[in-house]
Structure formats: structure tokens, C-alpha cells
N, C-alpha and C positions, 0 to 999 in steps of 0.2 A: 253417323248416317244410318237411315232405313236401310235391313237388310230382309229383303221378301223374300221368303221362301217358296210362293208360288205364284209368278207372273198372270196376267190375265189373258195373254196370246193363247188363241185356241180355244177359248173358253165357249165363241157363240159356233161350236160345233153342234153344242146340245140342240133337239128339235125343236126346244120352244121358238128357236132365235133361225131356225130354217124354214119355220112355217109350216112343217111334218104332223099333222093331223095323230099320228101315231105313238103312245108313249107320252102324250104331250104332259101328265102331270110330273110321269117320272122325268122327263127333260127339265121341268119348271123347276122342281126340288134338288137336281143335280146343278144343273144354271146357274139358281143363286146361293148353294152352299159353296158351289165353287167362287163365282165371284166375290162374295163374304169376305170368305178364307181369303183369294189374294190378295183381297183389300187392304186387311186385319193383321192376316199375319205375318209379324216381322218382330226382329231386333230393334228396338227404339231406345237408342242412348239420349241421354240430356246433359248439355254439360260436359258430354265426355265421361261420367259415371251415373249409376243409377243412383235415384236416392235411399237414402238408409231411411229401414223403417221407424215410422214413429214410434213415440211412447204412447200407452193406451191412451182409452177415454179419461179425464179427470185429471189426469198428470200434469204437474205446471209444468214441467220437460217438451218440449218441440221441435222438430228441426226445422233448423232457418234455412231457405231457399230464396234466392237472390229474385225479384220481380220488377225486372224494366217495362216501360211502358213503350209500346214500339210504335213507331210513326203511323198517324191514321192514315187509314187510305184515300182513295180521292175518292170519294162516294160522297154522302151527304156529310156535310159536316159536322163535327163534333167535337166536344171542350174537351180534354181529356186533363182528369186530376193529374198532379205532379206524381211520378211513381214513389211509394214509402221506399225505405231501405229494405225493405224485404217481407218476406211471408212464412209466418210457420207452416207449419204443417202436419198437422195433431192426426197421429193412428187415433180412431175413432170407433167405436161400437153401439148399437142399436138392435132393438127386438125389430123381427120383419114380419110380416102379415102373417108367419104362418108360426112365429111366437118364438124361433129361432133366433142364435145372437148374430148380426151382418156386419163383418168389417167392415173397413174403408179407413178413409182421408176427410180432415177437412182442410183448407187452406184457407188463413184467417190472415188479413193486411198489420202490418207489424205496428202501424203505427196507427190504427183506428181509436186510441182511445178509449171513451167512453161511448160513441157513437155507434149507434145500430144501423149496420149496412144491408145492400140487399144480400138476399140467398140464392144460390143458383145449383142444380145440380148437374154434374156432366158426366157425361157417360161414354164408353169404347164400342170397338166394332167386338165383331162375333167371335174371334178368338182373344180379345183381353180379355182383363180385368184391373183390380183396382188401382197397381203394379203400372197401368199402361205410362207410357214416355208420354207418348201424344197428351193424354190428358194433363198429365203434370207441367207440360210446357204449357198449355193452354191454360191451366188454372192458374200460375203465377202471373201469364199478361192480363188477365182476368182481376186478379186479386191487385196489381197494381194499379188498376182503375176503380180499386174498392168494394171488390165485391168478396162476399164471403162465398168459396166453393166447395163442394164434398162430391166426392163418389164412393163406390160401395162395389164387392164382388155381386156379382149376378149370384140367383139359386145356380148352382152346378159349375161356378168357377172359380180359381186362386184358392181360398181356403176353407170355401164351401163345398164339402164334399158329399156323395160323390160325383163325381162329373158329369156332365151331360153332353149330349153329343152334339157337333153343330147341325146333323141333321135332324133332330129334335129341337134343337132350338129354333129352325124353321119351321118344321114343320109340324108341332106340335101344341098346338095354340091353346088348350085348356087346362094342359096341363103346366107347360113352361113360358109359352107368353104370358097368358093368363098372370100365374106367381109371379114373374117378372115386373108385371106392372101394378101389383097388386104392393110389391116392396117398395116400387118408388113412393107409393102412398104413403108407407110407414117412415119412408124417408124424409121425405118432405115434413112430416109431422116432427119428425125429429129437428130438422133443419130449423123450421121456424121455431123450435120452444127454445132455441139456443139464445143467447143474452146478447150475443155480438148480429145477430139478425133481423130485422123489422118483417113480422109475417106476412106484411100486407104488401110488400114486396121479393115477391119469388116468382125463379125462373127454370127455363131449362134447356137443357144444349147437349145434342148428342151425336156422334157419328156411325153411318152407315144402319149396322144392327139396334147402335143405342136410340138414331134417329126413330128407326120403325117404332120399336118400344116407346118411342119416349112422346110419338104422336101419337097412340093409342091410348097413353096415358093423360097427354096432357087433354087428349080430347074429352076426356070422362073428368078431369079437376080443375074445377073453376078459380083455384086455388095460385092455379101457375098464371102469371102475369103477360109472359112473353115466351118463344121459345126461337129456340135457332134451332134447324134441322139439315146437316149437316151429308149429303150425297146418300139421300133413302134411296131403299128399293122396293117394288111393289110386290107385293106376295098375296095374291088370291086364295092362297092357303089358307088364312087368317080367317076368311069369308067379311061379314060384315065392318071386321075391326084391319082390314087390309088397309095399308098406309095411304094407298091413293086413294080410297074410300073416305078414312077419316079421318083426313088432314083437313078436309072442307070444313071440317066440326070444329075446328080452334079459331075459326075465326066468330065475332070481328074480334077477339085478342090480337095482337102484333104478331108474327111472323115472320123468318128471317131461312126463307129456304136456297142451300146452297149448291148447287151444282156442278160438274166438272165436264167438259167436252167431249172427253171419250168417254162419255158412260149414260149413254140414252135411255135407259132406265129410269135413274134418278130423277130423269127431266118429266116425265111421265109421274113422277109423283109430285113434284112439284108446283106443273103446270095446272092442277087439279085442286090449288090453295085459293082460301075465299078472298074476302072482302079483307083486307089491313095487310094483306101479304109481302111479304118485299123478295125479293130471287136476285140473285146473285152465281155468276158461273165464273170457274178459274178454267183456263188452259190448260187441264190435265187430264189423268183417270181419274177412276173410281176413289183409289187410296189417298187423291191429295199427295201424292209423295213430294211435290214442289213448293206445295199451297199452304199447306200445314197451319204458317204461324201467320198468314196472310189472312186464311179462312178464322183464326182464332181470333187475330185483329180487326176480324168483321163483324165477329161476333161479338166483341168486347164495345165496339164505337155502337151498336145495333141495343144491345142493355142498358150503355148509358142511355141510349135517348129515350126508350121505353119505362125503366127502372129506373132511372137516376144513381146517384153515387152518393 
């Protein structure tokens, strides 16, 4: 089970969320590193153990992770393949934008064959990394409808050192946004030159932090096919590459923005999505703590229709 370390009660003390004229950027940057944080940060078991890490890039060595396909939701319909017996899951390495080596994951369907599936990248809130439960449960129901997955440490986290602060990663936009999205680019390049991937389908799916990031990114690469965006938040810090700003830029690609009911935020970036948009809201907070494999199982019936299997 999710063990948060820092609840979100109390949180719209800060003056952005009183209306307080005073203070108000330093309330905006406190606001949402707080919210972030209690989103993000937790113990995330899978399974009941974490998983062991892979073997590197190149290795025929993988570990196997079990990938059921879970019931589609009632939304639009969708075929969904039979789940394989499972999904590796190859430690992986790649040069990033700034010519550094970037860990991560990929999770590759056990029984693809010789078949080139699509690619998808997904990514964590503001205190993971590549390490996160959440992602790794999402990449397996992912991979069990055939998609090929990776993620990767951000610049400044897991075993890219040194650290970065999450208020830097807020508030920081030239220097750590910026790199951050600048790596998905190298990622993506990486993702499609892979043998098990078709380039001409890719995608992306991120939560909270990785959301923000990952609309700023997909909005500049014509490259990503679809994306899920997963309870963003709006950050006027950013200036023109602020998530509610340009989130409108991804359209008309597909879109898959997910929301949760206690977090009015997120709806506020959402609601600012163009023309092919699709919105979707769970009965929760910010962190999904209920929604989890429901929002993953959204996302997965959401790929199939846009990327096929």
C-alpha cells in the first residue's frame, strides 16, 4: 500500500489559494512544491516487493514481471489484446541532450515476437524516479496490451547526481525544465531506434510533475503521437511553456487529460486542452491514491485507440 509522507491537508494555507495580493509568487512556489511533494512522495510497493534491478543495455538477461490486462473501463470501448505471460524489463542506458549516460527501464511484451510495437514513454511525480512502483505497475498493464515502455531518471534524480531540489525543479525553467525536456527528446530518439518499436508510433504518459514536463515536451515534438496527462498543475513560473498555456499546442493530436476531484488545479490545466482532447476525472486527490491502476487502465484502452497494438 501507498505510504505518503506528506498529506495534502493544510496545504491551500499558502496565499496563492487565499487570494492574498502579498507574497503571492512566493505562495505559488511554496503551493505547488508542497502539493508535488504530497502527491509524489511515498513508499510504493508492487507485488508486495520492489523489483530487482535489471541487467544493463545489450544483456540478453531481463527480469520477468508478471503483465495482466485489467478489465477496461466503461468509457469508450475498446478490444483489448489477450495479456502475453509477461514483460521483461531491461535496465537500459542512453546519451541525454546534454551528452551524459541516463538510466532507466524498458518494459518489452514477452511475447512480441518479431513484431514492432508502439513506444511509449512514462514518467513519475516530482519526488520519483526511474525506481517509481506507480510507474512500473502502469508499465506492465501497458505492456500487456503491447506496448513497448521506458522511463529514465530525470537530470538531478536516482542515480543522476547531484540532486536537484524540488524547488528548482519548479521553479527553475531554463535551467532544469528546460534539460528535462530537452532528455525526453534524446529519449524518444533512443526509444524509436529500438528494433521491438515502430517510430511512427510513439507516445507519452506522465504524472503530475512528469505530466507538466511531458506537455511542454510533447508540445514542441511532432514526433509523439498521443499523450495521456495525468492530474497536471499549472505553474506560471514556466512563463510561456506553463502547462495550461501549452497544453493547447498538442492538439489536434489525441489527448487523454486525467483529473481527480480534489485537486482544482489540475482541472484548470486541463480544461484549457484544444480540439481531439478527451478528460476524464476519478473521485480522488491529487496523488490518485485509489485511481492508480484505474487511471493506468485509462490510459492503456486511450493508446490502444490512438496507436493501436
Amino acid at each position: 500500500m501507498p505510504v505518503f509522507t506528506q498529506g495534502i491537508s493544510g496545504l491551500f494555507r499558502y496565499p496563492l489559494m487565499r487570494g492574498a495580493k502579498k507574497n503571492h509568487s512566493l505562495g505559488l512556489i511554496g503551493f505547488t512544491v508542497a502539493l508535488l511533494s504530497a502527491g509524489c512522495s511515498q513508499e510504493y510497493t508492487v507485488t508486495g516487493k520492489a523489483l530487482p534491478a535489471g541487467p544493463a543495455s545489450g544483456s540478453s538477461a531481463a527480469t520477468s514481471a508478471s503483465a495482466s490486462a485489467s478489465t477496461p473501463g466503461s468509457g469508450n470501448p475498446t478490444t483489448v489484446p489477450p495479456a502475453s505471460s509477461g514483460a521483461t524489463r531491461q535496465r537500459i542506458q542512453f546519451t541525454g541532450s546534454r551528452s551524459d549516460q541516463v538510466p532507466g527501464y524498458l518494459w518489452v511484451p514477452a511475447n512480441r515476437g518479431q513484431k514492432k510495437l508502439p513506444g511509449l514513454i512514462f514518467m513519475y511525480g516530482i519526488t520519483g524516479n526511474k525506481d517509481d512502483g506507480g510507474v512500473a505497475e502502469a508499465a506492465r498493464i501497458l505492456a500487456a496490451a503491447n506496448f513497448v515502455v521506458m522511463t529514465m531518471d530525470w537530470p538531478g534524480t536516482g542515480e543522476r547526481l547531484p540532486a536537484i531540489s524540488k524547488a528548482d525543479r519548479v521553479t527553475n525553467k531554463d535551467r532544469v525544465m528546460q534539460w528535462t525536456v530537452a532528455d525526453y527528446g534524446a529519449a524518444l530518439t533512443w526509444l524509436a531506434s529500438r528494433p521491438e518499436v515502430r517510430s511512427d508510433r510513439l507516445g507519452y504518459a506522465g504524472a503530475s510533475m512528469g505530466a507538466m514536463t511531458g506537455i511542454v515536451f510533447t508540445k514542441g515534438d511532432a514526433r509523439v503521437k498521443a499523450m495521456v496527462a495525468m492530474v497536471p498543475l499549472p505553474n506560471l513560473l514556466w512563463g510561456s511553456s506553463a502547462p495550461e498555456s501549452a497544453i493547447r499546442g498538442i492538439a489536434p493530436r489525441p489527448l487523454l487529460c486525467i483529473m481527480a476531484d480534489g485537486d482544482p488545479l489540475g482541472r484548470s490545466v486541463c480544461d484549457n486542452a484544444g480540439a481531439n482532447a478527451e478528460k476524464k476525472n476519478f473521485p480522488d486527490q491529487h496523488e490518485l491514491t485509489n485511481s492508480r491502476q484505474a487511471a493506468a487502465t485509462a490510459a492503456r484502452d486511450f493508446f490502444i485507440r490512438h496507436l493501436g497494438n
